[in-house]
VOVO-380928 format. One record per residue (C-alpha): residue in three letters; x, y, z. Coordinates in steps of 0.001 Angstrom, whole numbers, padded with zeros to 6 digits, always signed. Each point is the difference from the previous one (the first is absolute). Example, Ala and Ser with C-alpha at 12.3 -4.5 7.8 and 13.67 -1.06 7.14 Angstrom:
REM VOVO-380928
ALA+012300-004500+007800
SER+001370+003440-000660
***
This chain:
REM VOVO-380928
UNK+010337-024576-009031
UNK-003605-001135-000047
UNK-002876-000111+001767
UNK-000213-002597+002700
UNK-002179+001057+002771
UNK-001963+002865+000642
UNK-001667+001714+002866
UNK-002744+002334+001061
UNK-000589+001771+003882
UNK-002077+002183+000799
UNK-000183+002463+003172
UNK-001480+003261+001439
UNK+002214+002579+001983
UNK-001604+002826+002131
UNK+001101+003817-000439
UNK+000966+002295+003381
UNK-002993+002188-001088
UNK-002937-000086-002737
UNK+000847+001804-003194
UNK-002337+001254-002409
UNK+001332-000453-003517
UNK-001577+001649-002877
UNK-002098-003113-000767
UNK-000691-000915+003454
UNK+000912+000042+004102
UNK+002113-002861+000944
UNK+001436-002014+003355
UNK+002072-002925-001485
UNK+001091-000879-002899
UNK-000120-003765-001979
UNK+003116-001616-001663
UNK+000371-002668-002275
UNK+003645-001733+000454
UNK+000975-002276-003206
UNK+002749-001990+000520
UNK+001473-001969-003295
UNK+002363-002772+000442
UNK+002475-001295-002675
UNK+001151-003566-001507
UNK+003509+001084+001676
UNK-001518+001031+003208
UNK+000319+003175-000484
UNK-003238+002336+001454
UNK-001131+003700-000381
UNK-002791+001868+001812
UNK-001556+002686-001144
UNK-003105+002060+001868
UNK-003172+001762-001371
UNK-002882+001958+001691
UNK-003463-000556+000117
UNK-002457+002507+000032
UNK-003500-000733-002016
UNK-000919+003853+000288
UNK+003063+000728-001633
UNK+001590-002937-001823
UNK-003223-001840-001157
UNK+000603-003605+001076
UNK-000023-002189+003377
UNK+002401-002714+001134
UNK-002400-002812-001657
UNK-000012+002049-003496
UNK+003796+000276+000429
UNK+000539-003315+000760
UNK-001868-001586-002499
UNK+001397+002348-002814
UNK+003583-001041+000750
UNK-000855-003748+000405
UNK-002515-000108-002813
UNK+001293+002890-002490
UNK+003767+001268+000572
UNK+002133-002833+001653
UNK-000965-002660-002543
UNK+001457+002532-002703
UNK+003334-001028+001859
UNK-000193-003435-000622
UNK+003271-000865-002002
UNK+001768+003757+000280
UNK+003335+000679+001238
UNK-000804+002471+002967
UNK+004160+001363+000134
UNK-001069+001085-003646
UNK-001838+003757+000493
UNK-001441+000658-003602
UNK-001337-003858+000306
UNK-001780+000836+003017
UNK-001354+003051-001970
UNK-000925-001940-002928
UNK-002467-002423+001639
UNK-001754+002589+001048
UNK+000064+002048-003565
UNK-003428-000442-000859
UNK-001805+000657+003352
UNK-002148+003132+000415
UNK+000002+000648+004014
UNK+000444-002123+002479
UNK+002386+002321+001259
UNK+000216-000904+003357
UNK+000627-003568-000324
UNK+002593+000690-002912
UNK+001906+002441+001918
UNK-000133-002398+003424
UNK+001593-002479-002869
UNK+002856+002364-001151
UNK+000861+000862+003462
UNK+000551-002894+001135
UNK+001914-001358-003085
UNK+002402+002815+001053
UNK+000242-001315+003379
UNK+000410-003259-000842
UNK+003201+000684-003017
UNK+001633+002297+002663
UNK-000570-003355+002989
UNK+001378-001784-002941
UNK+002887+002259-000739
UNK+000923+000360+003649
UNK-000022+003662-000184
UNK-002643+002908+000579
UNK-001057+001865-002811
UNK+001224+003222+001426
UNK+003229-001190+000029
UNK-000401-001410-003584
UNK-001433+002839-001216
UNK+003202+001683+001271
UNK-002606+002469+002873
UNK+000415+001266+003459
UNK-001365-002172+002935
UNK-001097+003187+001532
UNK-003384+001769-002038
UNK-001253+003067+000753
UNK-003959+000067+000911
UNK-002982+002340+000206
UNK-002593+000281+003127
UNK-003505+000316-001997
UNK-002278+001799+002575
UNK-003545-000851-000692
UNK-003337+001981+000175
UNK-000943+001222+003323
UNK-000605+003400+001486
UNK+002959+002085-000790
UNK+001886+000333+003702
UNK-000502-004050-000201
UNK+001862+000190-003009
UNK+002672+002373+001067
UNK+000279-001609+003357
UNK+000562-003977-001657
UNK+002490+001936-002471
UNK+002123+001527+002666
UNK-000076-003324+002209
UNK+001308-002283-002865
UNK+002530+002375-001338
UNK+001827+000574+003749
UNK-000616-003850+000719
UNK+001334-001388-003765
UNK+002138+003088-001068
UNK-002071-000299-002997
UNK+000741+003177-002451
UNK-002870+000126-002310
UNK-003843-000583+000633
UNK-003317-000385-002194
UNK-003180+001086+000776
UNK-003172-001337-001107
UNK-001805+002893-001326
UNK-004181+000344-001321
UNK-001318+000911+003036
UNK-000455+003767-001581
UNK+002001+002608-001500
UNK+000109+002013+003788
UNK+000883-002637+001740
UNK+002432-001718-001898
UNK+001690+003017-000077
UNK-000607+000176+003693
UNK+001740-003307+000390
UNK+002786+001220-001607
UNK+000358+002968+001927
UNK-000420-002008+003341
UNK+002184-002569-000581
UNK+003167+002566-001708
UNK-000793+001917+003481
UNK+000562-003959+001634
UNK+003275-001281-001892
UNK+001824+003316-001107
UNK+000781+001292-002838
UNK+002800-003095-001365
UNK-002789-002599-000132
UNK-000999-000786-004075
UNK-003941+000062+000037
UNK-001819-001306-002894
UNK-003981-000429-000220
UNK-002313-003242-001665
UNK-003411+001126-000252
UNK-000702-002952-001640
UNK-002101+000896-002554
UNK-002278+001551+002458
UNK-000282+004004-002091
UNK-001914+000341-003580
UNK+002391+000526-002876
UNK-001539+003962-000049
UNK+002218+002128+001836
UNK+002050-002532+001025
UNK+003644+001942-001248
UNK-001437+002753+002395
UNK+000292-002469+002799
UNK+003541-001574-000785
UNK+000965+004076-000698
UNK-001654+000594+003643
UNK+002034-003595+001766
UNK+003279+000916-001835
UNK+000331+003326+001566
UNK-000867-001257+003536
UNK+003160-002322-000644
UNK-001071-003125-001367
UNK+002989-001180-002815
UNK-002781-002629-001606
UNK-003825-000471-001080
UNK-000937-003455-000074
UNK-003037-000980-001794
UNK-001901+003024+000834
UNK-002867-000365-001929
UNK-001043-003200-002425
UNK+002858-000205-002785
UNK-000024-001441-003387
UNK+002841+000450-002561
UNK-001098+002553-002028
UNK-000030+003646-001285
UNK-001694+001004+003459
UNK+003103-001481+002314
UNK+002583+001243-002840
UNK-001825+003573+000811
UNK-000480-000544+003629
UNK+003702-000957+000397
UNK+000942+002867-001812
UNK-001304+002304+002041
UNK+000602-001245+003616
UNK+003574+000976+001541
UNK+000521-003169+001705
UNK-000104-003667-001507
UNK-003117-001980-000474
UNK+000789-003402+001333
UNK-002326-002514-002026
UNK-001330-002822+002606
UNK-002761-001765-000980
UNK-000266-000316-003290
UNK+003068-000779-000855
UNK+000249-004094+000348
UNK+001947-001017-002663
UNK+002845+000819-002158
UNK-002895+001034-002896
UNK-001258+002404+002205
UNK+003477+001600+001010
UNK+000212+000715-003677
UNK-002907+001877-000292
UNK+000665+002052+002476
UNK+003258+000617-000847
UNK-001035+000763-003343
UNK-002061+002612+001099
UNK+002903+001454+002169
UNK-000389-001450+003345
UNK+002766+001178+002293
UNK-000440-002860+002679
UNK-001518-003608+000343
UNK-000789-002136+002928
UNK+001520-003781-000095
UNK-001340-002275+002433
UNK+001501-003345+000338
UNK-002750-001203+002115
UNK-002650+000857-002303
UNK+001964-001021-003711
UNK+002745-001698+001181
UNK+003848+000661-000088
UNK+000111-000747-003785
UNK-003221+001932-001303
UNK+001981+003136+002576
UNK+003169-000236-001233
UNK-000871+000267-003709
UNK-001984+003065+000691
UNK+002794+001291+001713
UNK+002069-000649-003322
UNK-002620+001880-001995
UNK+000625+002998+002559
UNK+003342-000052+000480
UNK+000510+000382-004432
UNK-002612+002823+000273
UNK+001136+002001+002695
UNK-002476-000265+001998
UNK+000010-001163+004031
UNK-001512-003156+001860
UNK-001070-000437+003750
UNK+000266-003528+001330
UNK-003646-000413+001219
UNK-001137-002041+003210
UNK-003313-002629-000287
UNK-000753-000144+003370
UNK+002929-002709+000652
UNK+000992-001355+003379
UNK+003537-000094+000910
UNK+000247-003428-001926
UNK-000912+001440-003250
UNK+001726+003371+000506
UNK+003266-002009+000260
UNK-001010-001593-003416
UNK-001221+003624-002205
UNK+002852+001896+001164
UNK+002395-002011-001235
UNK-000862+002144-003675
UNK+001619+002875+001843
UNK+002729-001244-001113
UNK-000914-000707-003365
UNK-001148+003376-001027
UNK+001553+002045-002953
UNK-002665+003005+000289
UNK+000602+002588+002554
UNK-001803-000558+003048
UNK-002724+003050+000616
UNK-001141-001315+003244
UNK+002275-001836+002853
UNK-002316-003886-000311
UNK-003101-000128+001812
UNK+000628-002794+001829
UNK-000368+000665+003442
UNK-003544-001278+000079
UNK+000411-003335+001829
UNK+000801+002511+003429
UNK-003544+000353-000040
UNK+000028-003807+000676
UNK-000747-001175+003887
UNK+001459-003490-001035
UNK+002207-001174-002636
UNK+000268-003364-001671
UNK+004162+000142-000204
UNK+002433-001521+002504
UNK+002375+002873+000504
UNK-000469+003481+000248
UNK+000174+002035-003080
UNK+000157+003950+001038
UNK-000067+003646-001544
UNK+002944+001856+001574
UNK+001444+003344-000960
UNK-002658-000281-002553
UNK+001437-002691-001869
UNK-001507-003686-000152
UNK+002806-002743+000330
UNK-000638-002693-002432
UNK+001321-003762+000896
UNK+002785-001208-000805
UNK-001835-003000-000792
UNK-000225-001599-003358
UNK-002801-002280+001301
UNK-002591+001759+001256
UNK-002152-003152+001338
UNK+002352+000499+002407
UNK-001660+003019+001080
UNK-002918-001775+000813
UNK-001570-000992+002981
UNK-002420-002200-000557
UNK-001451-000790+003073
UNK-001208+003387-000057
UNK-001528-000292-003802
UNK-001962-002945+002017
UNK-001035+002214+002883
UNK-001244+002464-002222
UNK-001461-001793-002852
UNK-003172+001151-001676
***
């Protein structure tokens, strides 16, 4: 299959509240939407965030570095052929948002072409179990949002976003245990937010007020600080954001690293499933990460649920799009009994409604 046509869309999608991320506060959030069409007809979508506080680059940066920089690369290359794909992209440094957009949708478009869903060739479930990631506010806020989405979803784990202080994140995890019970799995991100000093005093102080995992709670690098830090906390250190690659899952697991985060979103499915590989021959765990996808591409990244050989230390994250007042898919795509369905749709332009991508285009 080659490259015949290609697309680019671009919209904006309001949140039911404001939420303050580590970097910055937020109402909506910006999508790009590639859509790649092959010689046989054959099309695949694929969806990427846009965030230039967080991601570094705007839809006319995007668009120009896939029409001037990563599609031409293409030109000529079998797209049903993975480690093709990969090689025309071998000698890039970044660019990573545009490349994974690329691998996505390659995926989408061999499994349109294949007339089955990767889930189903990947031999998966249709039915993946997701967290509720409760971000910063005042602790009852938190605890009240965390009760409300477990009784309305039947959701069985949550994350909290952490760094708002050592007292009151452990406040916000006493409120919201006192909210859910005692069954609900709590973990905490704190997103960097703590200096690297005392920081196994505060995963100590978080593990024994019941949270099971520590992600990036402090800046980490892989080296003989995070082998010692590691070491000495009681609960995993789930390595976030700097781990991008399959060169960085290395390191870290070099240095003993007991869980990494794989984002699909972010890397893409390939760049996520071969750090998965790395984990699963070193023992270590994975949790399937969200990037702020709408329903659209949540019914693309957690399709590598099924594709996993690592154990899973976190149900996926990828409840985020309920955040979502509108959606830019045709049906309904729901979190029930904690579990999202996935499609049984090999062709997920199908999913698409695009009179809405038009209605809310950017």
């Amino acid at each position: 299959m080659k490259l015949a046509q290609w697309s680019l869309h671009f919209y904006r999608l309001r949140y039911r509240r404001e939420v303050r991320w580590a970097y910055a506060p937020e109402s909506h959030g910006d999508y790009a939407l590639l859509k790649l069409v092959a010689d046989n007809g054959a099309s695949g979508i694929a969806e990427g965030v846009i965030k230039a506080t967080r991601t570094g680059y705007s839809p006319r940066s995007l668009a120009a570095t896939l029409e001037d920089v990563l599609l031409p690369l293409l030109k000529g290359v079998d797209l049903a052929d993975t480690c093709a794909v990969g090689r025309a992209f071998h000698w890039l440094d970044g660019n990573l948002a545009g490349r994974a957009l690329i691998d996505n949708a390659c995926w989408a478009l061999r499994a349109a072409a294949a007339g089955k869903p990767l889930w189903r060739d990947w031999r998966g479930a249709a039915e993946v179990p997701v967290t509720w990631i409760v971000t910063r506010r005042p602790p009852a806020g938190m605890a009240a949002e965390a009760a409300e989405m477990c009784a309305r979803h039947g959701l069985r784990s949550l994350k909290r976003k952490g760094g708002q202080g050592r007292d009151t994140d452990l406040r916000v995890i006493a409120e919201v245990r006192a909210a859910v019970g005692a069954s609900i799995e709590l973990s905490m991100d704190a997103n960097r937010a703590y200096p690297q000093e005392g920081i196994a005093d505060y995963v100590r102080a978080i593990a024994d007020a019941g949270v099971t995992v520590a992600e990036d709670p402090c800046q980490l690098a892989p080296d003989s600080a995070f082998e010692k830090l590691q070491r000495e906390c009681p609960i995993p250190l789930l390595v976030d954001f700097p781990c991008t690659s399959r060169q960085d899952a290395a390191l870290f697991l070099d240095r003993g690293a007991r869980s990494l985060m794989v984002k699909p979103g972010r890397i893409g499915l390939s760049e996520a499933l071969e750090i998965d590989t790395l984990c699963a021959r070193s023992g270590a765990g994975v949790s399937l990460g969200m990037f702020y996808e709408t329903a659209l591409g949540t019914a693309l990244s957690l399709q590598a649920a099924a594709a996993l050989k690592s154990r899973l230390v976190l149900p996926a994250e990828h409840s985020f799009y309920l955040l979502l007042t509108e959606q830019v898919t045709n049906i309904a795509l729901e979190v029930k009994h904690g579990k999202f369905r996935l499609p049984d749709e090999p062709n997920l332009e199908r999913l698409v409604d695009w009179k809405a991508v038009e209605k809310y285009k950017i």
